[in-house]
DSSP file (Angstrom, degrees, kcal/mol; ACC not computed):
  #  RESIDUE AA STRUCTURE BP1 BP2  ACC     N-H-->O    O-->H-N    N-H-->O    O-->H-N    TCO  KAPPA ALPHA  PHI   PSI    X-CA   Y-CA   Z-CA
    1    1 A X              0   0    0      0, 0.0     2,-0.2     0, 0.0     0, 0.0   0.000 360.0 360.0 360.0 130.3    0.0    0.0    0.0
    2    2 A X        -     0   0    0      1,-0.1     2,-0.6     2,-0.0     3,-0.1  -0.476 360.0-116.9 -70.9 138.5    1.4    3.2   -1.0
    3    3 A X     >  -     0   0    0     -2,-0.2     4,-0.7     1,-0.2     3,-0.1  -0.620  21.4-144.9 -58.7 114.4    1.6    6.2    1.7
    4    4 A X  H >> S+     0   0    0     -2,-0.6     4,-1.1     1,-0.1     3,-0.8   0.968  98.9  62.8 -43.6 -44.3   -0.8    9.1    0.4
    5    5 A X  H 3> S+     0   0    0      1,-0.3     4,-1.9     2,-0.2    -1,-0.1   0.713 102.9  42.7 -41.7 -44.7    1.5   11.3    1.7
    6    6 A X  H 3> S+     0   0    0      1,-0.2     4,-1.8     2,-0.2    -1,-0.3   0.446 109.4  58.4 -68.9  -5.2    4.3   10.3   -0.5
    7    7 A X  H <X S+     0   0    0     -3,-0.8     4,-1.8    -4,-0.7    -2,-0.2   0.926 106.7  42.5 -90.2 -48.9    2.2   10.2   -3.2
    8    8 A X  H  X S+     0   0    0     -4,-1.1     4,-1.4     2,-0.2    -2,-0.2   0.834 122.7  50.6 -84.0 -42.4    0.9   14.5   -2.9
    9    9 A X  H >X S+     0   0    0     -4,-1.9     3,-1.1     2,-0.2     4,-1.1   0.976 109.1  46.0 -48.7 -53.3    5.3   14.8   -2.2
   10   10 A X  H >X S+     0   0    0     -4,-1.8     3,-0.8     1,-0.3     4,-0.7   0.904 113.9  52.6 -82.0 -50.4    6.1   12.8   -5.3
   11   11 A X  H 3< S+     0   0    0     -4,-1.8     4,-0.4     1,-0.3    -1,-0.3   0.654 108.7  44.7 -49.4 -28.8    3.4   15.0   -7.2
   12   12 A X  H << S+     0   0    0     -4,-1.4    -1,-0.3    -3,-1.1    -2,-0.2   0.666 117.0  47.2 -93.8 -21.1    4.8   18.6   -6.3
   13   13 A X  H X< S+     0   0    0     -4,-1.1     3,-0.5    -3,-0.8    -2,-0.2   0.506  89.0  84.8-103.3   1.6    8.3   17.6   -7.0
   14   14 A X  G >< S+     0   0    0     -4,-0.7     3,-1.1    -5,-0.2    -2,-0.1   0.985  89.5  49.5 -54.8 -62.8    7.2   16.0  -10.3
   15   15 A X  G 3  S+     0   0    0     -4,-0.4    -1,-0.2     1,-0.3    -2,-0.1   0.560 104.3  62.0 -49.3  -2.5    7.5   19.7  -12.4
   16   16 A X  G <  S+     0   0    0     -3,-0.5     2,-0.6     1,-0.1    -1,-0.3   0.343  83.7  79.0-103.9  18.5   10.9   20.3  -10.9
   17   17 A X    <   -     0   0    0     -3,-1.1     2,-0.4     2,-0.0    -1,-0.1  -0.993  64.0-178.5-152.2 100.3   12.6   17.0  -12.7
   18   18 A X        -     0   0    0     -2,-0.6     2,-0.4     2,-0.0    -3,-0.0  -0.964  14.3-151.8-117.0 135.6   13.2   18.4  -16.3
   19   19 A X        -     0   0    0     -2,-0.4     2,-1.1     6,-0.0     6,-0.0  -0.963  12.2-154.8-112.6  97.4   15.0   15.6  -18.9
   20   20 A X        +     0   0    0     -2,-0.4     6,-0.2     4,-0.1     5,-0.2  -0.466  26.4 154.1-102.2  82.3   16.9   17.4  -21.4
   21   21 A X     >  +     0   0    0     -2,-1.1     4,-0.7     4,-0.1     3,-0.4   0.091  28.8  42.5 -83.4-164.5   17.4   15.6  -24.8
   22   22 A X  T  4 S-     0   0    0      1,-0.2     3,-0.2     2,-0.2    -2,-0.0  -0.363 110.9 -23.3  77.0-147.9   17.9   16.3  -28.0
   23   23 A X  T  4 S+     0   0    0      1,-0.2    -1,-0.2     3,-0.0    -3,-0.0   0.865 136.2  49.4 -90.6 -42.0   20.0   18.6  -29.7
   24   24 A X  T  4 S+     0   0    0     -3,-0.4    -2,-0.2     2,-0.1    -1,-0.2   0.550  81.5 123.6 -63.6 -18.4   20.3   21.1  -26.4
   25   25 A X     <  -     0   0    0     -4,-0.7     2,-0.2    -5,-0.2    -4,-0.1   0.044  67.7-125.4  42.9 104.6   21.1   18.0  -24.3
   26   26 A X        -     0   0    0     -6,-0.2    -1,-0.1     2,-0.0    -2,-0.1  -0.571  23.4-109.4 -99.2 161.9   24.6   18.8  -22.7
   27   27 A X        -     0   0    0     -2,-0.2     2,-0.5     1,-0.1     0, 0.0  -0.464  28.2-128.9 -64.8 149.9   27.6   16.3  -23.2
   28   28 A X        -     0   0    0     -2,-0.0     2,-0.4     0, 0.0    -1,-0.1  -0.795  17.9-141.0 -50.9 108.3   28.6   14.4  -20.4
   29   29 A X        -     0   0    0     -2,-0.5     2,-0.2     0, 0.0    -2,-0.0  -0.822  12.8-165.3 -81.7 136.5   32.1   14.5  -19.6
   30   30 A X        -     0   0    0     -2,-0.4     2,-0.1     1,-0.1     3,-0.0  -0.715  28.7-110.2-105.4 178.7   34.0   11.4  -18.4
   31   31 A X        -     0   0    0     -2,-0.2     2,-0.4     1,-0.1    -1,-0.1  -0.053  48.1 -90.5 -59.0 167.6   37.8   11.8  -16.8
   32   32 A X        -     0   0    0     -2,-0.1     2,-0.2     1,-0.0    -1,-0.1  -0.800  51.0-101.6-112.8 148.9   40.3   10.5  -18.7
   33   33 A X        -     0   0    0     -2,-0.4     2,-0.2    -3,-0.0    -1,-0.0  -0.509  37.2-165.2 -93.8 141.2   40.9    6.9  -18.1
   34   34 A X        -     0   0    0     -2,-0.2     2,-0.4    -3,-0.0    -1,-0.0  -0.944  17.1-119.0-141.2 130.6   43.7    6.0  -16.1
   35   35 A X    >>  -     0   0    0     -2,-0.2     3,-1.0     1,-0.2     4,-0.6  -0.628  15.9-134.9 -81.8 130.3   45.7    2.5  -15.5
   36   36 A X  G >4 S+     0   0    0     -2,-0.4     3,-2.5     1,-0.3    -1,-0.2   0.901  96.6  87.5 -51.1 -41.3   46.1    0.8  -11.8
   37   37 A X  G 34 S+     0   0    0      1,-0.2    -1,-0.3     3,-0.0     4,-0.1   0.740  82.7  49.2 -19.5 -72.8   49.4    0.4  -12.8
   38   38 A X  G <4 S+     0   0    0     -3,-1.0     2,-0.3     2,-0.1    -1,-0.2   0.628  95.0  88.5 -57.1 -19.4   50.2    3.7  -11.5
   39   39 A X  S << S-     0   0    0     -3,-2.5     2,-0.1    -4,-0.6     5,-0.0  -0.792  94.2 -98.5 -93.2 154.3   48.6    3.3   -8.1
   40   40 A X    >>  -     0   0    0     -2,-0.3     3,-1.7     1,-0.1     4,-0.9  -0.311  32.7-124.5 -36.3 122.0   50.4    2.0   -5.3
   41   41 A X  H >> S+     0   0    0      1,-0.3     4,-0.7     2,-0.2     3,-0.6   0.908 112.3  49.8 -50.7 -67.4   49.1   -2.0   -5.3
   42   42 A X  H 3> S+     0   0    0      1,-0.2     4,-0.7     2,-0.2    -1,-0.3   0.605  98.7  66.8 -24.2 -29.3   48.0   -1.0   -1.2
   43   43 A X  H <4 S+     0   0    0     -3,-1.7     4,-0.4     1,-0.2    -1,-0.2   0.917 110.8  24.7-104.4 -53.6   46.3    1.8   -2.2
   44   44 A X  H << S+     0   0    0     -4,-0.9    -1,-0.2    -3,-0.6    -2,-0.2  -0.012 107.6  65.4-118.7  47.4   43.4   -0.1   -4.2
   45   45 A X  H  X S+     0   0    0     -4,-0.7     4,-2.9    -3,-0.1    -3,-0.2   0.379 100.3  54.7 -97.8 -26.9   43.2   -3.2   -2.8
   46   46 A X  H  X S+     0   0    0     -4,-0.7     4,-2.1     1,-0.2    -2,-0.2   0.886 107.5  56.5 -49.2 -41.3   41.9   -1.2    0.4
   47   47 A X  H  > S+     0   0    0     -4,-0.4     4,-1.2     1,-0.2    -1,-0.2   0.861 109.5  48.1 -66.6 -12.9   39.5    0.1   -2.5
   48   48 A X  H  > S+     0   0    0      2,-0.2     4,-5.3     1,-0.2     5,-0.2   0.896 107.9  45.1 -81.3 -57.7   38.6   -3.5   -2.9
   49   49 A X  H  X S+     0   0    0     -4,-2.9     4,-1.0     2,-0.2    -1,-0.2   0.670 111.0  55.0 -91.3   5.4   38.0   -4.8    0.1
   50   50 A X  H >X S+     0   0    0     -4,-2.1     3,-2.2     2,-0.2     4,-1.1   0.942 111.1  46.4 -36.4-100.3   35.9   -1.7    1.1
   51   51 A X  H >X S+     0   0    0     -4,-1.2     3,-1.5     1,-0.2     4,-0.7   0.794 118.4  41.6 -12.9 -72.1   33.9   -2.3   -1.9
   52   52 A X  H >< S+     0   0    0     -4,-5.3     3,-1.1     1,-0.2    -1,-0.2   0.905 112.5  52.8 -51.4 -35.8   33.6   -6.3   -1.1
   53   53 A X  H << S+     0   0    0     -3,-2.2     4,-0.3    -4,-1.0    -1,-0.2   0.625 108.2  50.1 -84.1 -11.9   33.0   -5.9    2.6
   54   54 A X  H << S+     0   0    0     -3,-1.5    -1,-0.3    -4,-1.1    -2,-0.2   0.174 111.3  51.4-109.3  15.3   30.1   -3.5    2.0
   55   55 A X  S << S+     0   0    0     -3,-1.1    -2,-0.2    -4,-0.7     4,-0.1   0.052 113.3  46.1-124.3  16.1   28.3   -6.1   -0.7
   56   56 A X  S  > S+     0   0    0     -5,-0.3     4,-0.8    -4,-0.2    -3,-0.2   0.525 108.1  50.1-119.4   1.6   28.5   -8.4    1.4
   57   57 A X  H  > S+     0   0    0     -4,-0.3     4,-1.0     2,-0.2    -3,-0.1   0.450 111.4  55.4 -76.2   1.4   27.2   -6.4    4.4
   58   58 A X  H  > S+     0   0    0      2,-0.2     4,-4.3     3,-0.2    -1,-0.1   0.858 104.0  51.5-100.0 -60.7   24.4   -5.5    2.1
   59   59 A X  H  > S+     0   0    0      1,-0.2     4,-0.8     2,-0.2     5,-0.3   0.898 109.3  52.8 -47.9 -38.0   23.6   -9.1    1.4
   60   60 A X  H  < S+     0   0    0     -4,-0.8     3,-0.5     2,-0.3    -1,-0.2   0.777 110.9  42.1 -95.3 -40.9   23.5   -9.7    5.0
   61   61 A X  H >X S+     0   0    0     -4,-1.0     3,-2.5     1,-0.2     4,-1.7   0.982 119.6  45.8 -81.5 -52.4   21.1   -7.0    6.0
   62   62 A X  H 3X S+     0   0    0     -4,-4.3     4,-0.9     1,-0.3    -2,-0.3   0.286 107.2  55.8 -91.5  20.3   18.9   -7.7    3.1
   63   63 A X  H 3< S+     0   0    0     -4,-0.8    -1,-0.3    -3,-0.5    -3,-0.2   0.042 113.2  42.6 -80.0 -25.4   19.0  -11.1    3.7
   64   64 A X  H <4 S+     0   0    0     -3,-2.5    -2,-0.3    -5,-0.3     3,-0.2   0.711 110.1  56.4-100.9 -31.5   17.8  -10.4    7.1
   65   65 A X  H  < S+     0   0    0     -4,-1.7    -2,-0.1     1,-0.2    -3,-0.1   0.989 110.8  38.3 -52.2 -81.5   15.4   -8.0    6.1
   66   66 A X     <        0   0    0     -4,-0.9    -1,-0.2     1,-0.2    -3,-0.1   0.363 360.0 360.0 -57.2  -0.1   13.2  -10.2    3.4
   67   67 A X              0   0    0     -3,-0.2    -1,-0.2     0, 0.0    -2,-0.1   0.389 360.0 360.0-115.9 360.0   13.3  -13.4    5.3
């Protein structure tokens, strides 16, 4: 069951969420791509096991959640 409440929110913030295509559309820039080579090996395997240890804490609460 849906909240009304959210429902009269989601409706006043609808006109404010403008999707700008077309030719007026502005580019996206990305960063320029860079090889791990140049970081320190320490440096992103910390990034790693961040990453892993917070998708598997993820499973684990939402794995407790739905069940």
């Amino acid at each position: 069951m849906v909240n009304p409440f959210l429902i009269r929110v989601m409706n006043r913030l609808s006109p404010l969420i403008v999707r700008r295509v077309g030719r007026f559309a502005p580019a996206l820039t990305y960063p320029v791509a860079f090889s791990f080579e140049a970081i320190p090996a320490a440096q992103w395997l910390q990034d790693v096991k961040l990453f892993a240890t917070g998708w598997i804490a993820g499973l684990v609460v939402f794995g407790t959640f739905f069940s």
